[in-house]
C-alpha positions as CSV (number, residue, x, y, z in Angstrom):
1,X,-218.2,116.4,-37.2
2,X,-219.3,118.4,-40.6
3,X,-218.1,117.4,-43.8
4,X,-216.9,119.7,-46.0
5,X,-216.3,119.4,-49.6
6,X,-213.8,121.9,-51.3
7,X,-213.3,122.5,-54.9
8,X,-211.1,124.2,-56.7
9,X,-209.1,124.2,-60.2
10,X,-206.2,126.0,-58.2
11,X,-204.5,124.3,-55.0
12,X,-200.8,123.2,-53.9
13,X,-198.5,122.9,-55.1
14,X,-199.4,125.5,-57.7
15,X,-198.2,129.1,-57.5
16,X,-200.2,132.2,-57.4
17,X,-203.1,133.7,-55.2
18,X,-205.7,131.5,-56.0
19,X,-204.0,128.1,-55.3
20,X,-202.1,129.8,-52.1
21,X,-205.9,130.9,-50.8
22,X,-207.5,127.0,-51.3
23,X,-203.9,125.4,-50.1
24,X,-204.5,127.5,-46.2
25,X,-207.9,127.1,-46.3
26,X,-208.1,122.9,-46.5
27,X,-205.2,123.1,-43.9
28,X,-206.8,125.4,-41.6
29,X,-210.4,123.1,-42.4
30,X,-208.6,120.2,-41.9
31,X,-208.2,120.4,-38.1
32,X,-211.3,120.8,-37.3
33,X,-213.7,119.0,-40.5
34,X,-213.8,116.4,-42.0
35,X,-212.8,117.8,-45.5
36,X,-211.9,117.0,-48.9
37,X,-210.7,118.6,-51.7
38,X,-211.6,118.2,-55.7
39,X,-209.0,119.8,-57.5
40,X,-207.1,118.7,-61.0
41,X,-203.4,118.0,-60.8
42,X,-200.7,120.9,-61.0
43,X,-201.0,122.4,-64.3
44,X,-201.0,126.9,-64.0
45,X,-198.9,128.4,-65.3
46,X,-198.5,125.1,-67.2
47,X,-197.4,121.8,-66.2
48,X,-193.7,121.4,-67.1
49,X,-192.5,123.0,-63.7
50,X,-194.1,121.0,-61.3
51,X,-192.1,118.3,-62.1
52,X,-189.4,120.5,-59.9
53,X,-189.4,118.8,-56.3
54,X,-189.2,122.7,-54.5
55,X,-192.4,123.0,-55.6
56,X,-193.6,120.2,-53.5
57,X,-192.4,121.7,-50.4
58,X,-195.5,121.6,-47.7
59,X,-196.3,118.6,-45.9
60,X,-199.9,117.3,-44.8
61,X,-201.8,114.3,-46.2
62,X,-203.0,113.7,-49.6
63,X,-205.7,111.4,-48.7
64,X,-208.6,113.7,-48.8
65,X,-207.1,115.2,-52.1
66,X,-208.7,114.5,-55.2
67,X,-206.8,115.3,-58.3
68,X,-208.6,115.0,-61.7
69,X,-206.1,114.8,-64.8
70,X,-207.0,116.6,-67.5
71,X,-206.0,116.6,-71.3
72,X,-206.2,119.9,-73.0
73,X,-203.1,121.3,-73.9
74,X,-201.8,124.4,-75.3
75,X,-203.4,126.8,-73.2
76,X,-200.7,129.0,-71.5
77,X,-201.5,131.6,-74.3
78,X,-204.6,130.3,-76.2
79,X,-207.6,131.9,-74.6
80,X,-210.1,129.3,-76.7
81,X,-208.0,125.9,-75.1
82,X,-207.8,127.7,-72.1
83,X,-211.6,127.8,-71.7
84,X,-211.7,124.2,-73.0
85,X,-209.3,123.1,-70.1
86,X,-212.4,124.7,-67.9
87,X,-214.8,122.9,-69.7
88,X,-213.2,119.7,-69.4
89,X,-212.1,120.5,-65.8
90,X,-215.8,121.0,-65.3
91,X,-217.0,117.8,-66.8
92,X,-214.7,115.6,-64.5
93,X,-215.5,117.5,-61.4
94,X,-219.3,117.2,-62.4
95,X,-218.8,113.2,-62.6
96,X,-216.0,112.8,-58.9
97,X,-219.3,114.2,-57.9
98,X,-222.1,112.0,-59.3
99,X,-220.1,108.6,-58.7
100,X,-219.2,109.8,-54.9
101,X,-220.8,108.0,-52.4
102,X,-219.8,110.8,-50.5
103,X,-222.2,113.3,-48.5
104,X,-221.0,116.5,-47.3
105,X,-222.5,119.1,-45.2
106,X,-221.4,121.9,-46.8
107,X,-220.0,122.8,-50.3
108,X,-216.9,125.4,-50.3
109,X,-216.1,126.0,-54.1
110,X,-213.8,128.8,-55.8
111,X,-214.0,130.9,-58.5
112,X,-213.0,132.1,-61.1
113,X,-213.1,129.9,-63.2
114,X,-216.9,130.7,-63.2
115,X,-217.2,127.0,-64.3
116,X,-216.3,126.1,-60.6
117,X,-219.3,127.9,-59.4
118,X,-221.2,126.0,-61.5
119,X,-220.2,122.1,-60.4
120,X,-221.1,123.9,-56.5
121,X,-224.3,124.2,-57.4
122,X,-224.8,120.7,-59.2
123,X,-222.8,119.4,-55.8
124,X,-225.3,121.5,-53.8
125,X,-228.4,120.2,-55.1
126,X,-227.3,116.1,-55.6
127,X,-225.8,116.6,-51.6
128,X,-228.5,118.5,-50.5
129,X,-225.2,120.4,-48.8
130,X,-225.2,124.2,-48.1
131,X,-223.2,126.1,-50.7
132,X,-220.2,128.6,-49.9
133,X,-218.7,130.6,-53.3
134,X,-215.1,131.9,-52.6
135,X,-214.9,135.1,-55.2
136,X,-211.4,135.5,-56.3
137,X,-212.5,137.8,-59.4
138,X,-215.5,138.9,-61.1
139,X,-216.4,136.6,-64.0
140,X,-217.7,137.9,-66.7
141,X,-216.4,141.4,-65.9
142,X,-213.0,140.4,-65.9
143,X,-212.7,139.0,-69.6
144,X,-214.2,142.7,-70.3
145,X,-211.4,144.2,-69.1
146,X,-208.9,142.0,-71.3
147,X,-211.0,142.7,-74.6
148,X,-211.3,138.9,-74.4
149,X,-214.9,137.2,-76.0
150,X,-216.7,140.2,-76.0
151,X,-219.5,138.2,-78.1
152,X,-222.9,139.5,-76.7
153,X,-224.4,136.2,-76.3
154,X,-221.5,134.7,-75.1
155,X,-221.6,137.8,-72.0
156,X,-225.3,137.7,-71.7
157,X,-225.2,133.8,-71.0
158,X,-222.4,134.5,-68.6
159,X,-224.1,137.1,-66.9
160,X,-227.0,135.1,-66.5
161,X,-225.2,132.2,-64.6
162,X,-223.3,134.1,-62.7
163,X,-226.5,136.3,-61.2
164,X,-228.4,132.3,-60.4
165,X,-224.9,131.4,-59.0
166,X,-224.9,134.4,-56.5
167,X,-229.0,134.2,-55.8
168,X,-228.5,129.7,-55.6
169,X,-225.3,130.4,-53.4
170,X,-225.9,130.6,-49.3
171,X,-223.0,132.3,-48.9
172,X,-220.9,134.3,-50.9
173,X,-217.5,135.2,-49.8
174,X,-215.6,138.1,-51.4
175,X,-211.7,138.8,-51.2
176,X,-212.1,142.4,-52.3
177,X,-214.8,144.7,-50.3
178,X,-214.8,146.1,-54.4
179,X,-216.9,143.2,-55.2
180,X,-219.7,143.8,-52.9
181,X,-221.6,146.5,-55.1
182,X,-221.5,144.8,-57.9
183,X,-222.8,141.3,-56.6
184,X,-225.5,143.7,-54.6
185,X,-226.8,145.1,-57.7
186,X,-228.0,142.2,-58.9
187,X,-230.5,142.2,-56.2
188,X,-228.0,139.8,-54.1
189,X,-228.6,140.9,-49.7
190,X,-225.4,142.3,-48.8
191,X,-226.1,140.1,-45.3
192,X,-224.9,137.0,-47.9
193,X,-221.2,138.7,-48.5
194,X,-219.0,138.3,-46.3
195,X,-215.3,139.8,-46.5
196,X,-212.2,137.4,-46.3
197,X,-209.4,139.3,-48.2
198,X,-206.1,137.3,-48.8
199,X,-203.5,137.1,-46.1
200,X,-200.5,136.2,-44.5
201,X,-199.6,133.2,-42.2
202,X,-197.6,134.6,-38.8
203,X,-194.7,132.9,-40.3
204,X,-194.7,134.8,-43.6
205,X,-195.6,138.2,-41.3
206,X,-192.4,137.6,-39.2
207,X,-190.7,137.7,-42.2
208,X,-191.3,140.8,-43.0
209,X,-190.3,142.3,-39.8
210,X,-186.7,141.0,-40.2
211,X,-186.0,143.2,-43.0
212,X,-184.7,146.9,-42.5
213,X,-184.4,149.3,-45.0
214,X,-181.1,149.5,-47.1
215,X,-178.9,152.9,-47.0
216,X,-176.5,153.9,-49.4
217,X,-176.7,150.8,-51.5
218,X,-178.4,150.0,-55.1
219,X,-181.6,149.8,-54.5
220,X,-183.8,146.8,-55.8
221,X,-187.5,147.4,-57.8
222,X,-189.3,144.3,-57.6
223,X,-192.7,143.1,-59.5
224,X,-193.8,139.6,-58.9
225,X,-197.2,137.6,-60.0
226,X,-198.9,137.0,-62.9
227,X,-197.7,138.7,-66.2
228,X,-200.5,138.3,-67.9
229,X,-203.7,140.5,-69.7
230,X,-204.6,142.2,-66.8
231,X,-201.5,143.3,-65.8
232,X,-200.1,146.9,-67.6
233,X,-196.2,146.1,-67.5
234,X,-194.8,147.7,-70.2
235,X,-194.8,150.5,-67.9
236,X,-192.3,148.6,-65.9
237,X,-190.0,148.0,-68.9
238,X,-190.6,151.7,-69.9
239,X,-189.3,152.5,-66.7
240,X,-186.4,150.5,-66.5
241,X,-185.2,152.0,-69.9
242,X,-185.9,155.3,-68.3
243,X,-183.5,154.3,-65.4
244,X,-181.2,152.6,-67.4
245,X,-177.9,154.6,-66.9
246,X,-178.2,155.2,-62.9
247,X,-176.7,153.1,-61.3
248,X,-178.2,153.2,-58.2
249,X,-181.0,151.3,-58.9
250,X,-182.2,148.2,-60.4
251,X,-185.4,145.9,-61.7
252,X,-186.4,142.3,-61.2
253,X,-189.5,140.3,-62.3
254,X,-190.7,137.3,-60.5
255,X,-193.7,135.7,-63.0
256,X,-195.3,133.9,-65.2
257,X,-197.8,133.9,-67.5
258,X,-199.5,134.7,-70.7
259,X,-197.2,137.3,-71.4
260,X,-194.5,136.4,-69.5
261,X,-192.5,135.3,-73.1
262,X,-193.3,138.6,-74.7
263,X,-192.2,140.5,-71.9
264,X,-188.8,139.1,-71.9
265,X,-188.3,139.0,-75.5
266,X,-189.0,142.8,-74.9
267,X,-186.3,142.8,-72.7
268,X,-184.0,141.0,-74.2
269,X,-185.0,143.8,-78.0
270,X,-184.2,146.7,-76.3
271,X,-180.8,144.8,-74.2
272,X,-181.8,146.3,-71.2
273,X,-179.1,145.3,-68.5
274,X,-180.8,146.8,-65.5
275,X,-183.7,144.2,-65.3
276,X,-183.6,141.1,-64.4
277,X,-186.6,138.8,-65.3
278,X,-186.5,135.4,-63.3
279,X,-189.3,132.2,-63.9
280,X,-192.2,131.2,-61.6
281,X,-190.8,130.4,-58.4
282,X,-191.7,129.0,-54.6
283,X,-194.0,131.1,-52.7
284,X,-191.3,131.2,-50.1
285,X,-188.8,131.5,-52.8
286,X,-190.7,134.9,-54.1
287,X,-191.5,135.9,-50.1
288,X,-188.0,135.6,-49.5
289,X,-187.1,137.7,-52.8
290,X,-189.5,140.7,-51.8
291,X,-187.6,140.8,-48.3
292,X,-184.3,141.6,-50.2
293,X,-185.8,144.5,-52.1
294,X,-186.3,148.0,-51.1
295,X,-189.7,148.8,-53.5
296,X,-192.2,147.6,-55.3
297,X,-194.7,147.6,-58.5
298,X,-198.1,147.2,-59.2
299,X,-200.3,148.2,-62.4
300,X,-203.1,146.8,-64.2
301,X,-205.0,147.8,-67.3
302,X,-206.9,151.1,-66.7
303,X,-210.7,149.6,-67.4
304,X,-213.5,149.6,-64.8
305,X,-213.6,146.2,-64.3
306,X,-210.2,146.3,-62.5
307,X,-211.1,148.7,-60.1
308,X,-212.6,146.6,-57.9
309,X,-209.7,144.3,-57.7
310,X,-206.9,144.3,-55.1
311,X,-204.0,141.8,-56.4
312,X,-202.6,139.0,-54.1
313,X,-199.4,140.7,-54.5
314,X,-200.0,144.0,-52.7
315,X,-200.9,142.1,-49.7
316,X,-197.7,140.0,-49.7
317,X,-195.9,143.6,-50.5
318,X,-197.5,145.5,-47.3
319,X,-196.9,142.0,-45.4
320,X,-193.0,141.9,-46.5
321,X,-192.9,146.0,-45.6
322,X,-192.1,147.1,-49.4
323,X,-193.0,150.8,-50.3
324,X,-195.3,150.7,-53.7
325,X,-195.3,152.6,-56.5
326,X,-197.7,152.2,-59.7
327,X,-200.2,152.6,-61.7
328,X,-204.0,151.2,-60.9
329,X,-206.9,153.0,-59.9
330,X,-210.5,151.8,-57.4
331,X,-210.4,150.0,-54.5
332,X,-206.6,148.6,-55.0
333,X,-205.9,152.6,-55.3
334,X,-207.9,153.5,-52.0
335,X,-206.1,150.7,-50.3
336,X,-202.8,151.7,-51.3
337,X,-203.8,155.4,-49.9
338,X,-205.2,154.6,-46.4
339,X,-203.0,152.5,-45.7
340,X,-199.7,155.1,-46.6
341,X,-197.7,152.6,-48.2
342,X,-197.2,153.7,-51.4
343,X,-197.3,156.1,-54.3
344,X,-200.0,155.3,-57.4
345,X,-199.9,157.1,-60.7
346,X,-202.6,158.0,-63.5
347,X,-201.3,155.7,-66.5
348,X,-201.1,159.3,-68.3
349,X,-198.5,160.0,-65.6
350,X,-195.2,158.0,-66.2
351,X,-192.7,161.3,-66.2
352,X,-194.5,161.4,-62.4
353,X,-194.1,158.2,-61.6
354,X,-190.6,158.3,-62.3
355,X,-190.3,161.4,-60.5
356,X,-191.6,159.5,-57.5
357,X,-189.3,156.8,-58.2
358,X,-186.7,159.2,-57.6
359,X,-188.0,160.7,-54.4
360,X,-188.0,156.9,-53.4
361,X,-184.7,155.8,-53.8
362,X,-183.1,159.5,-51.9
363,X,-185.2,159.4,-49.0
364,X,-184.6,156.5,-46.7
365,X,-186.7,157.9,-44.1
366,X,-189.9,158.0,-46.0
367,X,-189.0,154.3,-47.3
368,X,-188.9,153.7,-43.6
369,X,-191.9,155.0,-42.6
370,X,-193.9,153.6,-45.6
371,X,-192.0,150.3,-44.5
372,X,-193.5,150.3,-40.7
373,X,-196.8,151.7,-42.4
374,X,-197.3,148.5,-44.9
375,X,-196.4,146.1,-42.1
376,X,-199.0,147.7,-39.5
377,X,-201.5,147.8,-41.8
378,X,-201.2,144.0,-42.8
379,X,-201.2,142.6,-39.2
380,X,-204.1,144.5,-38.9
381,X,-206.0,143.8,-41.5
382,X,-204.5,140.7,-43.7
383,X,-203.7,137.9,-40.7
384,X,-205.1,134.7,-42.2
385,X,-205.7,133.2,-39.3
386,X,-207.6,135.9,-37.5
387,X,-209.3,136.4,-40.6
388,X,-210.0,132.5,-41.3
389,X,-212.5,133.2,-38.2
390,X,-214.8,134.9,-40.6
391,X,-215.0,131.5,-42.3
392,X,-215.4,129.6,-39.8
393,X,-218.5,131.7,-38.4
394,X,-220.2,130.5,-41.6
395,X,-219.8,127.4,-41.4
396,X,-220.8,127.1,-37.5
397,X,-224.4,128.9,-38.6
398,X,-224.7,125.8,-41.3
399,X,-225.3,123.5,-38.3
């Protein structure tokens, strides 16, 4: 039997895409290898919640879970601890690894952080194991796009590592088909990329397909994720206040992150009674949320390093049957489009989005249609475990 080593700063019980992604993969690995996971304990968004028991709600063994604690602090909403957290997260991954006695066949690690990447590669080389890199995001390219550390050594040092990451790497898997031209241009085979988007179990599928649309009732306008840089949601509070006085619909935010406090003091400034902001929550909490509503959100900053990008949550939106409307451009846009599931805006195009909003909410046949449309798309093309397969393939060639 092959042993496989994964590593990742995000796994269960934490919430988000990136943890959800690691948490099915060492369950789905775990039948069939011999696997362990490095991962710290639960600390994104921060660590205060996961001293709720809900969030400790799946059940398999922890004895092939390695938790690292770390000590950094205060980095919810400062960028320069937050990258010492992945620093120090690095350096106690880097020594789980030297004082293993430990060998493993093949390396599976996830990133961003692009710190990640790197303890694959110093696992790769003292294992003598074959190395798989999970993209989640593009590293440096992302911090472009939130005007973060923009220093020009500090992106031509990333840039570097992340090119010897992708060329030291013998696989690379990519959750966005976006990513492909990017990591091809620098000189990576496109043979090496393979395509493993983020799905939904059958369970979380079924789900979907219990819901039917609400008539003649208020109806519900739903974001829910990460409120952080990337994310353009003042839109979303414009557009409340825009709807304020009809009554026939409302807001709700599900989230968390960096600017999840400045978005609700927002809120609260303006007193806007149609919008309901709520704190991180369950996965099958937030699941069960989206199945209540009748439509749902999705923007992100308008910079080119986001269109390659499709978020977790459009996935979970076409998987739950919800109708989109927003603002984001590339490959999240084309998705959105061939799939027929949704309406998407130019962010110079708010008075349209609202009219669409509008059309929305009066015709219950076309939030119908875009219903069945979102729901046939995702058994299609987001199934974890069909697409899990993909994975597996790899890691049969490895032996």
């Amino acid at each position: 039997m092959e042993k496989i080593l994964l590593i990742s700063q995000n796994f269960y019980p934490e919430i988000g895409s990136a943890a959800n992604r690691m948490k099915r993969l060492y369950q789905l690995f775990i039948e069939e290898y011999d696997t362990t996971i490095y991962t710290t304990e639960p600390q994104y968004p921060n660590r205060d919640i996961y001293e709720q028991e809900k969030f400790w709600d799946a059940t398999f063994e922890e004895e092939n879970v390695v938790r690292v604690k770390t000590r950094t602090s205060k980095y919810e909403s400062n960028m320069l601890f937050r990258f010492l957290l992945y620093l120090e997260t690095m350096c106690r991954f880097v020594w789980e690894i030297i004082r293993t006695r430990k060998s493993f066949d093949v390396v599976y690690v996830s990133s961003p952080p692009i710190s990640i990447a790197l303890v694959g590669l110093i696992a790769k080389r003292k294992m003598k194991a074959k190395l798989v890199v999970d993209i989640r995001d593009l590293w440096p390219e992302s911090l472009k796009g939130v005007g973060k550390f923009n220093s020009r050594i500090f992106l031509y040092v990333a840039c570097r590592l992340e090119k010897r990451i992708y060329q030291r790497a013998d696989e690379i898997v990519v959750n966005s088909e976006g990513f492909a031209a990017h990591i091809t241009a620098l000189g990576i085979e496109q043979k090496k990329i393979t395509f493993v988007p983020n799905g939904l179990t059958p369970e979380e599928l079924n789900l979907g397909s219990q819901k039917r649309p609400i008539i003649h009732e208020s109806i519900t306008v739903i974001y829910t994720g990460n409120i952080g840089l990337a994310q353009e949601l003042a839109s979303f509070i414009r557009m409340a206040a825009h709807f304020e006085k009809n009554q026939n619909v409302q807001f709700k935010m599900i989230g968390y992150g960096t600017n999840y406090k400045k978005l609700l003091d927002s809120v609260r400034e303006q007193d806007l009674r149609n919008i309901l902001v709520q704190p991180p929550d369950t996965r099958h909490h937030v699941l069960a949320e989206l199945a209540k509503a009748d439509i749902a959100f999705v923007s992100l900053v308008p910079h080119p390093a986001f269109e390659t990008v499709i978020p977790g949550k459009i996935v979970d939106y076409m998987g739950i049957g919800l109708p989109i409307i927003g603002m984001v451009c590339g490959y999240c846009k084309d998705v959105i489009k061939a799939s027929h599931t949704g309406f998407i805006y130019g962010h110079d195009d708010e008075q349209g989005m609202y009219q669409g909003l509008t059309s929305l909410m009066q015709d219950d046949t076309l939030r119908s249609q875009l219903r069945e449309n979102g729901q046939k798309y995702a058994r299609e093309h987001y199934n974890w475990q069909e697409n899990f397969k993909r994975i597996e393939k790899l890691v049969a060639n490895f032996g």
